[in-house]
C-alpha positions, 0 to 999 in steps of 0.5 A: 658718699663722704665723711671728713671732719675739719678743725681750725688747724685744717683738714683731717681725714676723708673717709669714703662710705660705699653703702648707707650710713647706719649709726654704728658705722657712724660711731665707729667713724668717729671713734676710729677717727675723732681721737687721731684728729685730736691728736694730729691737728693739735685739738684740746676740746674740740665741738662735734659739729651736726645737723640733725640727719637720723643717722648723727642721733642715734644711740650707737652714734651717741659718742660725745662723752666717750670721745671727749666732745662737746657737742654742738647740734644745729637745728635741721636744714642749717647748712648756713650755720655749720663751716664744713657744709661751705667747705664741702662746696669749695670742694665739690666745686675743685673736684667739679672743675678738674673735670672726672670722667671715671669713679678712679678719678672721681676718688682720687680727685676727692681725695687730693682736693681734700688734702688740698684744703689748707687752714686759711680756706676753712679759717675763712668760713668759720671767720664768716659765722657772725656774718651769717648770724646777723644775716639768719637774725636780719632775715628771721630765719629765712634763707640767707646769701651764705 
């Protein structure tokens, strides 16, 4: 399993877990990362960005005030409305192609496709946000295109 985190700017880092992601691991994912993220990619407020998996609610995990963000939580099974989830696709789908016979190139591959991630690949799924309302409000909440 992965964690990365994205922002307008592009990508920040890729952070693989090897056993089962409690909430203090989480939290200190967060905190190890979230501040050079800020940082780096030039974010003056930035929006933590969940759905609602146990792990995202926890008290360990609870660090939006600490890490100054604002938080965003989506309801549960909401892929539509969080831009990171279509990022994951896009990149599944560059690991996929590039075809990984071993888990060394399963990593390095994952790696690489997500330093590959440019700012305009994930500008457009976030541009995409209001097609993807109109078409959740179109279908009443049912399943959409996106």
């Amino acid at each position: 399993m992965f964690w990365g985190v994205v922002t307008w700017q592009g990508s920040g880092p890729l952070i693989m877990i090897e056993d089962t992601l409690k909430g203090d691991k989480y939290a200190q994912i967060l905190s190890e990362n979230i501040p050079q993220v800020t940082r780096h990619l030039h974010t003056n407020s930035p929006y933590l960005i969940e759905d609602s998996p146990h792990v995202h609610k926890t008290k360990a995990s609870d660090q939006e005030t600490r890490l100054h963000l604002r938080d965003l939580s989506l309801p549960p099974n909401s892929p539509d409305l969080n831009p990171i989830e279509r990022v994951w696709g896009l990149w599944k789908d560059r690991i996929r192609n590039r075809n990984p016979r071993t888990m060394v190139q399963l990593i390095n591959f994952a790696n690489e496709e997500w330093m590959n991630l440019t700012p305009q690949d994930i500008q457009n799924y976030i541009r995409n946000i209001p097609n993807v309302i109109q078409e959740i409000i179109r279908k009443r909440g049912g399943h959409s295109k996106y």
